[in-house]
DRENDO-1510 file (C-alpha; in Angstrom, 1 decimal, always signed):
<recs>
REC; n; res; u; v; w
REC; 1; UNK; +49.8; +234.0; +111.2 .
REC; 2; UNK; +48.1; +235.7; +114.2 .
REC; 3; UNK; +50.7; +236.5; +117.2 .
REC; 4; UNK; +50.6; +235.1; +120.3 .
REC; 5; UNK; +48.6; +236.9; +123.2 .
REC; 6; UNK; +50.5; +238.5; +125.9 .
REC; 7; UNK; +49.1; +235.9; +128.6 .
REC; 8; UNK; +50.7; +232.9; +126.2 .
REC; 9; UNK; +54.2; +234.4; +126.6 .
REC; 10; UNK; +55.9; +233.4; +129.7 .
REC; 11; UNK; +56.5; +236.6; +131.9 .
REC; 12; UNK; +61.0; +236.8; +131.9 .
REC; 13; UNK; +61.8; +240.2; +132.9 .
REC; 14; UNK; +60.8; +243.0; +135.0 .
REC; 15; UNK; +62.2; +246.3; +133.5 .
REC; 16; UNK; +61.8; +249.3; +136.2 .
REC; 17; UNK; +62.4; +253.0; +135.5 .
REC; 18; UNK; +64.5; +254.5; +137.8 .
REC; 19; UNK; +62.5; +256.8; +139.1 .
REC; 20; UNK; +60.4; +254.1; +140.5 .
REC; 21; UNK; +63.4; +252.7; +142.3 .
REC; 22; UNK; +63.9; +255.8; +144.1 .
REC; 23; UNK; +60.0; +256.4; +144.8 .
REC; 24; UNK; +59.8; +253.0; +146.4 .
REC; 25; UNK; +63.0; +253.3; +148.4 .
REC; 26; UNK; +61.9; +256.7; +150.1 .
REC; 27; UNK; +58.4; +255.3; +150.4 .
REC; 28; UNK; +60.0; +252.3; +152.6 .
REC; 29; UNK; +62.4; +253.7; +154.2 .
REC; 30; UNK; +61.0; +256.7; +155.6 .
REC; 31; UNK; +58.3; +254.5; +157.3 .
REC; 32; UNK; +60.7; +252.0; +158.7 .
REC; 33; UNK; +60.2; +249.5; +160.6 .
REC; 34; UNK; +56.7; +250.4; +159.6 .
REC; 35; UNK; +55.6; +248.0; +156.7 .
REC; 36; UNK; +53.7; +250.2; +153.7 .
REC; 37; UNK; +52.5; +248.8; +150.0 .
REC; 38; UNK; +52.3; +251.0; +147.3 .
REC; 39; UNK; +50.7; +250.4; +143.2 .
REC; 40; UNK; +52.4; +249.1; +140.5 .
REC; 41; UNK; +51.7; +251.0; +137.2 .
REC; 42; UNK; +53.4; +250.5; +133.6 .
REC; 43; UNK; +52.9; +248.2; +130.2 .
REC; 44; UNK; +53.0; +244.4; +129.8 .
REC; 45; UNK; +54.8; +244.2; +126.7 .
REC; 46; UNK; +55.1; +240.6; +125.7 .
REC; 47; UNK; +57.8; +238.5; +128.1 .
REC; 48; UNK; +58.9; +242.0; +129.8 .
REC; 49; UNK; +56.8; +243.7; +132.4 .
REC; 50; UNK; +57.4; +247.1; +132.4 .
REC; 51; UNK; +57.0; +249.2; +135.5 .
REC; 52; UNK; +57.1; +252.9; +134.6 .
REC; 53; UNK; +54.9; +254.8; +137.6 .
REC; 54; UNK; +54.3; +253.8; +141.2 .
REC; 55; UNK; +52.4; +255.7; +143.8 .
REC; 56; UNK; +52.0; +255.1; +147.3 .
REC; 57; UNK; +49.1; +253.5; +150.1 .
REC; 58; UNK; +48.1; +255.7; +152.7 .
REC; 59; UNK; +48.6; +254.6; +156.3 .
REC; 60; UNK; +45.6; +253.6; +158.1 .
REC; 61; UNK; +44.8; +253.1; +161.7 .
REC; 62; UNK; +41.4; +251.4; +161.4 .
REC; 63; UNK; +41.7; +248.1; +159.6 .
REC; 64; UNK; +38.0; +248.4; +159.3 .
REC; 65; UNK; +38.2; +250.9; +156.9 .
REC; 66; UNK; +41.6; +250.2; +155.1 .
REC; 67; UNK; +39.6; +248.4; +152.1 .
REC; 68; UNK; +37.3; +251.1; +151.0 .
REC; 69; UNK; +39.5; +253.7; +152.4 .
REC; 70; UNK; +42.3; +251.9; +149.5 .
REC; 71; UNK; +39.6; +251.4; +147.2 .
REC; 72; UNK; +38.9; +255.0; +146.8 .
REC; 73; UNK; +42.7; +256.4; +146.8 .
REC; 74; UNK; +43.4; +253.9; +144.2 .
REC; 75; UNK; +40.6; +255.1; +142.4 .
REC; 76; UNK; +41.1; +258.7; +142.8 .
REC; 77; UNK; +44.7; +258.3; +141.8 .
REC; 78; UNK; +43.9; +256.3; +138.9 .
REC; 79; UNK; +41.7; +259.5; +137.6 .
REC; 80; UNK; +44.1; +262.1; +138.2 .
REC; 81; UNK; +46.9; +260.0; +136.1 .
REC; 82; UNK; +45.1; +259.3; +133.3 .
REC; 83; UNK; +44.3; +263.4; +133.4 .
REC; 84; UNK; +48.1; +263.9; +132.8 .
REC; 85; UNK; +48.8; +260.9; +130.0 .
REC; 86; UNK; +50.5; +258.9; +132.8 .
REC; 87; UNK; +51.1; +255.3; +132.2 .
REC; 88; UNK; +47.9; +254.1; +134.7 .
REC; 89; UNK; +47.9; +250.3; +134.4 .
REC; 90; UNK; +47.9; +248.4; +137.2 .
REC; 91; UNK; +51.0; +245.3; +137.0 .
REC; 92; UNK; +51.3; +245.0; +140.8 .
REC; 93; UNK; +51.9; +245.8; +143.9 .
REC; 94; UNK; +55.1; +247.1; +146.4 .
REC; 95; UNK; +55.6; +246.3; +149.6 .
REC; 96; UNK; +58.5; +246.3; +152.0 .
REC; 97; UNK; +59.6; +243.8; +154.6 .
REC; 98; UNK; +61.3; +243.0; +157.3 .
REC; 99; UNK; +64.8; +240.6; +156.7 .
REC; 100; UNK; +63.0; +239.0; +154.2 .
REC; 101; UNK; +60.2; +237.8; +156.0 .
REC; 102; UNK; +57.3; +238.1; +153.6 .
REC; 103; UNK; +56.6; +234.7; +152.2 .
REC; 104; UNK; +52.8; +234.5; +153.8 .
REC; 105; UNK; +49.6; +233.5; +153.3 .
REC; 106; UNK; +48.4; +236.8; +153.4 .
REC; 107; UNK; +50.6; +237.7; +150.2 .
REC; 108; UNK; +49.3; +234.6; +148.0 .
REC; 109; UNK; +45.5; +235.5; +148.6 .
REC; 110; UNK; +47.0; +239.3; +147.6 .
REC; 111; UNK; +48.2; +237.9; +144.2 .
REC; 112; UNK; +44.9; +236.0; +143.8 .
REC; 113; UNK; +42.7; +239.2; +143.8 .
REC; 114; UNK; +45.1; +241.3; +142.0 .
REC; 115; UNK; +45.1; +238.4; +139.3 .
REC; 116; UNK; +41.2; +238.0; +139.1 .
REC; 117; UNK; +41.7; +241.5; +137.1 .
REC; 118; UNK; +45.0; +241.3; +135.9 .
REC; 119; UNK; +46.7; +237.7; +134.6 .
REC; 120; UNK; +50.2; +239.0; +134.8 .
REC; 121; UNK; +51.1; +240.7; +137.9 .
REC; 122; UNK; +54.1; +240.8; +140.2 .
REC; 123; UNK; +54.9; +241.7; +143.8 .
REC; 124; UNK; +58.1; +244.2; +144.3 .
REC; 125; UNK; +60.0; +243.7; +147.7 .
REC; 126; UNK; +62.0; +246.0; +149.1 .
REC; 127; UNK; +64.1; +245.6; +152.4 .
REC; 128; UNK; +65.4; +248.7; +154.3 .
REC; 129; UNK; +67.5; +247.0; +156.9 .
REC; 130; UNK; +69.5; +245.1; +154.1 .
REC; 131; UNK; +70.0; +247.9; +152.4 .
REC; 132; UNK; +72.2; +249.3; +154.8 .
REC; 133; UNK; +74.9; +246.9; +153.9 .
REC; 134; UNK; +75.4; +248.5; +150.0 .
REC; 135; UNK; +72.9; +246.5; +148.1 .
REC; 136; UNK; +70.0; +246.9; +146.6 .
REC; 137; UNK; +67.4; +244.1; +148.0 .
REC; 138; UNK; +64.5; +244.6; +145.6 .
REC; 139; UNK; +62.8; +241.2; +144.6 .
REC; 140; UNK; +60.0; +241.0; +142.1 .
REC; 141; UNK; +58.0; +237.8; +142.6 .
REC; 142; UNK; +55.0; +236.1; +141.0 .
REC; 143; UNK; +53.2; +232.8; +141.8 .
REC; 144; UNK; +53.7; +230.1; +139.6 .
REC; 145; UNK; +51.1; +228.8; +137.7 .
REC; 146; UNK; +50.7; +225.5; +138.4 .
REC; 147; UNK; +50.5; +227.1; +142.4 .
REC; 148; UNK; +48.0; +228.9; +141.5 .
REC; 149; UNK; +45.3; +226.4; +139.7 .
REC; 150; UNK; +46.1; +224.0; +143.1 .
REC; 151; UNK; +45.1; +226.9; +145.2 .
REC; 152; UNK; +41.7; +227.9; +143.6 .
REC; 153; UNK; +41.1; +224.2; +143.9 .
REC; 154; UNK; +42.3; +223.7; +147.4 .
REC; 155; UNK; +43.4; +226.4; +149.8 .
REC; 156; UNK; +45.0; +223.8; +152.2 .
REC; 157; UNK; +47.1; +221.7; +149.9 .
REC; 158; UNK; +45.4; +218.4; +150.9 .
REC; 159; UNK; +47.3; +215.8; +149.7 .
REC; 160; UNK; +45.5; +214.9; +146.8 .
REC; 161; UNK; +46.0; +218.2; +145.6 .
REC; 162; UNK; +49.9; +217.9; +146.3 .
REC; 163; UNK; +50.2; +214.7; +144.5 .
REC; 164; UNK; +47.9; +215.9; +141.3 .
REC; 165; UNK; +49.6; +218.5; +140.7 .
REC; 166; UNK; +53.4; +217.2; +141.8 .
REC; 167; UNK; +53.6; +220.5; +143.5 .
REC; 168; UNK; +56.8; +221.0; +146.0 .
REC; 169; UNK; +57.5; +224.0; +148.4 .
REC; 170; UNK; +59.7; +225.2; +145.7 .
REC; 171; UNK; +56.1; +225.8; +143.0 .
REC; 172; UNK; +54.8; +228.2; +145.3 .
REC; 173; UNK; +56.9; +231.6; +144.6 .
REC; 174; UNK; +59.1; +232.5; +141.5 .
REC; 175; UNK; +62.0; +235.1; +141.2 .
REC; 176; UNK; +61.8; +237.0; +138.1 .
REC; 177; UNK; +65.2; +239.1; +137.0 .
REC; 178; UNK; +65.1; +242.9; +137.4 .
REC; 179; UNK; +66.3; +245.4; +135.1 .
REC; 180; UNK; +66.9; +249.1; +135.9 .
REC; 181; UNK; +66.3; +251.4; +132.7 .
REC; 182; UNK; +66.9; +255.2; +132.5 .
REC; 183; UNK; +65.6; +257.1; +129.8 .
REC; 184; UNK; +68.4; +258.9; +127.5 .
REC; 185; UNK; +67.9; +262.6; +128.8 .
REC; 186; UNK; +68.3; +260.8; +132.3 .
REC; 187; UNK; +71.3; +259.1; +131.7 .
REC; 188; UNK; +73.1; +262.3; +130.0 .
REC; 189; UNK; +71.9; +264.4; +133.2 .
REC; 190; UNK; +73.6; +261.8; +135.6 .
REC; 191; UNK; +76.3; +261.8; +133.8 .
REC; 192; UNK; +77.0; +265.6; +133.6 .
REC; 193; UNK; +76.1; +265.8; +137.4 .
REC; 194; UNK; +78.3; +262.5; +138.2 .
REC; 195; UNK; +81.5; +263.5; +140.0 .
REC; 196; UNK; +84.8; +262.5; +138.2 .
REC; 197; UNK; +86.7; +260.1; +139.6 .
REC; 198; UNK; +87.1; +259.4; +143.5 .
REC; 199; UNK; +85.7; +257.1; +146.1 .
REC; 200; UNK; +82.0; +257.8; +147.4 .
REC; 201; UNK; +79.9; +257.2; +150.5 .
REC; 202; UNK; +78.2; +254.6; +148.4 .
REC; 203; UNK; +81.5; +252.8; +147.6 .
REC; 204; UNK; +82.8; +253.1; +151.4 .
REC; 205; UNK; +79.7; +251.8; +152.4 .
REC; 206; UNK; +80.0; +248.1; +150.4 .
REC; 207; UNK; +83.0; +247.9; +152.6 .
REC; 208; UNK; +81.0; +248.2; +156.0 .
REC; 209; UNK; +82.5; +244.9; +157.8 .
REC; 210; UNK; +79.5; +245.6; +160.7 .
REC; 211; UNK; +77.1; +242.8; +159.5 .
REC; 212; UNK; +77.0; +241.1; +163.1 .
REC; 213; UNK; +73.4; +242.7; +163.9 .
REC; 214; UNK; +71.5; +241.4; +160.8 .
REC; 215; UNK; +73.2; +238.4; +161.1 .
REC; 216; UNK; +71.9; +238.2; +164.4 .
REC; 217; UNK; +68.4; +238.6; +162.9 .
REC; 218; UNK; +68.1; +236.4; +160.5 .
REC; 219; UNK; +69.4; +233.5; +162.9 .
REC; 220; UNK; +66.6; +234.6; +165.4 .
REC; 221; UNK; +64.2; +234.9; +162.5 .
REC; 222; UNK; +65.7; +231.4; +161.5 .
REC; 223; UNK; +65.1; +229.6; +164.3 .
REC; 224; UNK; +61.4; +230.6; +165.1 .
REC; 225; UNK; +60.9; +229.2; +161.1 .
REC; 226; UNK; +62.2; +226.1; +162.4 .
REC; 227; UNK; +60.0; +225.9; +165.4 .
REC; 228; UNK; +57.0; +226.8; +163.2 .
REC; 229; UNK; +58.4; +224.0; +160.9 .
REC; 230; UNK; +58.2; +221.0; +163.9 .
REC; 231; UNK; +54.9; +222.2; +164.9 .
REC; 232; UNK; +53.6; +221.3; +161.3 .
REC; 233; UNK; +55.7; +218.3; +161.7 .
REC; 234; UNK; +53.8; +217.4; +164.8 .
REC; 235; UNK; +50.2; +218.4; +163.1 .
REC; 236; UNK; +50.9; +215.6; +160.8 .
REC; 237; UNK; +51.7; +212.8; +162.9 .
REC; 238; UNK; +49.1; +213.9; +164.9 .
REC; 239; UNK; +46.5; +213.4; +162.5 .
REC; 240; UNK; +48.2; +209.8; +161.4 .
REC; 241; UNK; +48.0; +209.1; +164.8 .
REC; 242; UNK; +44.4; +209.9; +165.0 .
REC; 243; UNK; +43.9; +208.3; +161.9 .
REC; 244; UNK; +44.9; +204.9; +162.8 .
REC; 245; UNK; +43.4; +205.2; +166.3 .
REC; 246; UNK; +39.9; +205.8; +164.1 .
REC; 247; UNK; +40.5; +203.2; +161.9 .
REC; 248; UNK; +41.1; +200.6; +164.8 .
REC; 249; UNK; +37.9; +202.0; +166.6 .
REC; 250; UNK; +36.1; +200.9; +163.2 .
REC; 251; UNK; +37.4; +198.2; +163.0 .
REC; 252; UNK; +36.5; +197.1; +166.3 .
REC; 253; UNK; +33.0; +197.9; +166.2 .
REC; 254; UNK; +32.2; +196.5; +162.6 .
REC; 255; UNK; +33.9; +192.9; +163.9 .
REC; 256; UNK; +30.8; +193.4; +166.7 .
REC; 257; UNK; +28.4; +194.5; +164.5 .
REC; 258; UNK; +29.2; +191.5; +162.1 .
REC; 259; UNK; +28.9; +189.0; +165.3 .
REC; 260; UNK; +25.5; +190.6; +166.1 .
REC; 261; UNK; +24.0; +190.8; +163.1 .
REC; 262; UNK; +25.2; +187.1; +163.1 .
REC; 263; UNK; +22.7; +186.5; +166.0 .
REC; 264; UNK; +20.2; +188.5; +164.7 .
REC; 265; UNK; +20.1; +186.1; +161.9 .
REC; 266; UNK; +20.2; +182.8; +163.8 .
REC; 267; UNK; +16.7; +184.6; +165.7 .
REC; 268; UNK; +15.4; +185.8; +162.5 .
REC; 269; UNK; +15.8; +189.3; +162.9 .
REC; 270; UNK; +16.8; +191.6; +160.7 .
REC; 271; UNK; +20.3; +192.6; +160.5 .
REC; 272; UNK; +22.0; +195.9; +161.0 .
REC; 273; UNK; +23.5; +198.2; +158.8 .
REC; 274; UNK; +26.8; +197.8; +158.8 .
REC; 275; UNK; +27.6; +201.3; +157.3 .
REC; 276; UNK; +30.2; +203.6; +159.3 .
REC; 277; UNK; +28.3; +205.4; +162.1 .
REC; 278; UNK; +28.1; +208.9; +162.8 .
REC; 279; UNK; +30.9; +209.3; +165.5 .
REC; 280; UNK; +33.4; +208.0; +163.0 .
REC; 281; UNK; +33.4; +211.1; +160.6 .
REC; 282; UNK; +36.9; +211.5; +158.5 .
REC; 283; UNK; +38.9; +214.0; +160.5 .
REC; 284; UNK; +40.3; +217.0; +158.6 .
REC; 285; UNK; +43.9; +216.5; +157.1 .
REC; 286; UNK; +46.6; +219.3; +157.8 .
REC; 287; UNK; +47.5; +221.0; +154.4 .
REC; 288; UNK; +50.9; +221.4; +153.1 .
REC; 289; UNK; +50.6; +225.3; +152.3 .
REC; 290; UNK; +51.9; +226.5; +155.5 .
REC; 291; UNK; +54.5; +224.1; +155.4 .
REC; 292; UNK; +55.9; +225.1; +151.9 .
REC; 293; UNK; +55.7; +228.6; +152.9 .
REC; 294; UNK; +57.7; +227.9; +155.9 .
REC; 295; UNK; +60.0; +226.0; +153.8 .
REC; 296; UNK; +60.1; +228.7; +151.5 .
REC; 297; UNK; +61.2; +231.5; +154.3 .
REC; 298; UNK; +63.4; +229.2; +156.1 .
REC; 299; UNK; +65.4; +228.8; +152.1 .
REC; 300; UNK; +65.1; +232.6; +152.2 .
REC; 301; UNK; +66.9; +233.0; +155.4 .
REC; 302; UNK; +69.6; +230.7; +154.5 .
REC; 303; UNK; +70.4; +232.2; +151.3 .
REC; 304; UNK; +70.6; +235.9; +153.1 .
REC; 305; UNK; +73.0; +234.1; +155.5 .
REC; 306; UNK; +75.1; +232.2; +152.7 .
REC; 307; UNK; +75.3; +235.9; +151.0 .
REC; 308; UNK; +76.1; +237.5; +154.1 .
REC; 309; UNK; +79.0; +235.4; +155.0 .
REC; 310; UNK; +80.3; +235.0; +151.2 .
REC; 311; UNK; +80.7; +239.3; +151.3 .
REC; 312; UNK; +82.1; +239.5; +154.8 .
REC; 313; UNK; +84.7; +237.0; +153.5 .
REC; 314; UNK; +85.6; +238.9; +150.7 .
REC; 315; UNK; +85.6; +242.4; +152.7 .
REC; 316; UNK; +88.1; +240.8; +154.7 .
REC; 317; UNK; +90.2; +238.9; +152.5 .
REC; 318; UNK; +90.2; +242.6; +150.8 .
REC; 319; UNK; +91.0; +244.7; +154.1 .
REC; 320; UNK; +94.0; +241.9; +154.8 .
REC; 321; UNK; +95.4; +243.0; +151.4 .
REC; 322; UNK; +95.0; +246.8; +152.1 .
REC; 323; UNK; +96.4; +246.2; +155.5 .
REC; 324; UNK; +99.7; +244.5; +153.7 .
REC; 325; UNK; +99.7; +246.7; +151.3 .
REC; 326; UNK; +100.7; +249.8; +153.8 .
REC; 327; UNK; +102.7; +247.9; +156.0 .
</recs>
């Protein structure tokens, strides 16, 4: 029996090679708050996509020329990869952010020219800032499917759309799992360079307790979501308001119509057509994509904030033992 094609198995994993951890966390970081975007290059290898090269975009100061200007590097760097038997398929894109905040328009129609070319492709975030409390914020993303066929259709998300495809804010963007992998010559060297025993920077760091300033953020960041989020709000119930205001206004004037055309016929004239006139043309309904994407930033925000707070807890619940422990 013939196997399945790779687009027929659902994408479950993104596998990263270390090395492309550490190219894209010195790409990012050393051009905070700066945002950069780097290629994507590796294998897609039935559910697992695996990242095994990156390189980064140059920075541009034109926005006129960024496209061909990318077009070319890309290209370029492309030639020169496949020159040295490197791994030069394109699975995606990197890019960092700013607390999160990268849930846009601007990334969807990104993912829908990357996929006109490539069915499978994912979008790696990376997040200086957060970094600096221990983690390691990387998220690789895709759009979901049944997004994406309601989005070639409609851009807007007109509500047709929305109830055709039962589409909710959470369809738009889906979280894949990521999984670090280290080749065995790599793992035996960080091993043998590995210092024994002993506390690190890197552990003392996880216990930094100074989480005030990106909680600040992410409340700021919070609340201009939830302003963005009532003006939406108010876009709808604008355009029911105007809706039924129309509707009354046609009504009115076909009840008037309908009388005179009543006298027309009494004279023996001919009636008029009692077809919608020209001023009454449908007015254009908000879509629901900047809504869900909102909706989607907004859950983003909450979930750093949850995390924050469940870590601080713990640091301190850990500090009060240490604290009892030497007293």
């Amino acid at each position: 029996m013939a196997s399945k094609k790779t687009e027929d198995v659902p994408l479950r994993v993104v596998q990263l090679d270390g090395h492309v951890v550490l190219k894209v966390i010195k790409h990012c970081s050393e051009h905070q708050p700066s945002l950069v975007t780097g290629q994507l290059l590796g294998l897609d290898v039935g559910s697992t996509l695996e990242v095994t090269d990156c390189f980064p975009f140059p920075g541009r100061s034109d926005e006129e020329e960024m496209d061909n200007d990318t077009a070319s590097y890309q290209l370029d760097m492309m030639r020169c990869l496949r020159e040295v038997n490197v791994d030069n398929n394109t699975v995606g894109w990197y890019q960092s952010t700013v607390i999160g905040s990268f849930q846009t328009e601007d990334l969807i129609q990104t993912f829908i020219s990357y996929q006109e070319s490539i069915k499978r492709c994912i979008a790696l975030i990376y997040d200086p800032q957060l970094a600096e409390t221990g983690d390691l914020p990387l998220r690789a993303i895709k759009l979901k499917d049944s997004f994406i066929s309601a989005y070639k259709a409609d851009k807007v998300l007109g509500s047709e759309t929305v109830k055709k495809g039962n589409l909710t804010w959470k369809d738009v963007f889906e979280d894949l799992p990521i999984q670090i992998h280290n080749s065995a010559l790599v793992t035996a060297l960080m091993a043998s360079i590995e210092p024994a025993g002993g506390m690190q920077q890197k552990d003392l760091d996880k216990l930094n307790l100074s989480v005030v300033p990106l909680f600040e953020k992410n409340l700021d960041f919070l609340n201009e979501c939830l302003d963005d989020l009532v003006n939406e709000q108010q876009k709808v119930s604008y355009y029911h308001r105007n809706v039924a205001r129309q509707q009354q206004q046609q009504a009115q004037w076909l009840q008037k119509r309908r009388q005179e055309n009543a006298q027309r016929r009494a004279t023996g004239e001919e009636p008029l057509p009692e077809e919608d006139p020209v001023q009454f043309k449908p007015i254009p309904e908000p879509g629901a994509l900047e809504n869900y994407l909102i909706t989607n930033q907004i859950a983003n925000y909450c979930g750093s904030l949850s995390s924050f707070s469940a870590q601080s807890l713990q640091k301190l619940q850990l500090m009060e033992g240490l604290q009892r422990v030497h007293m």
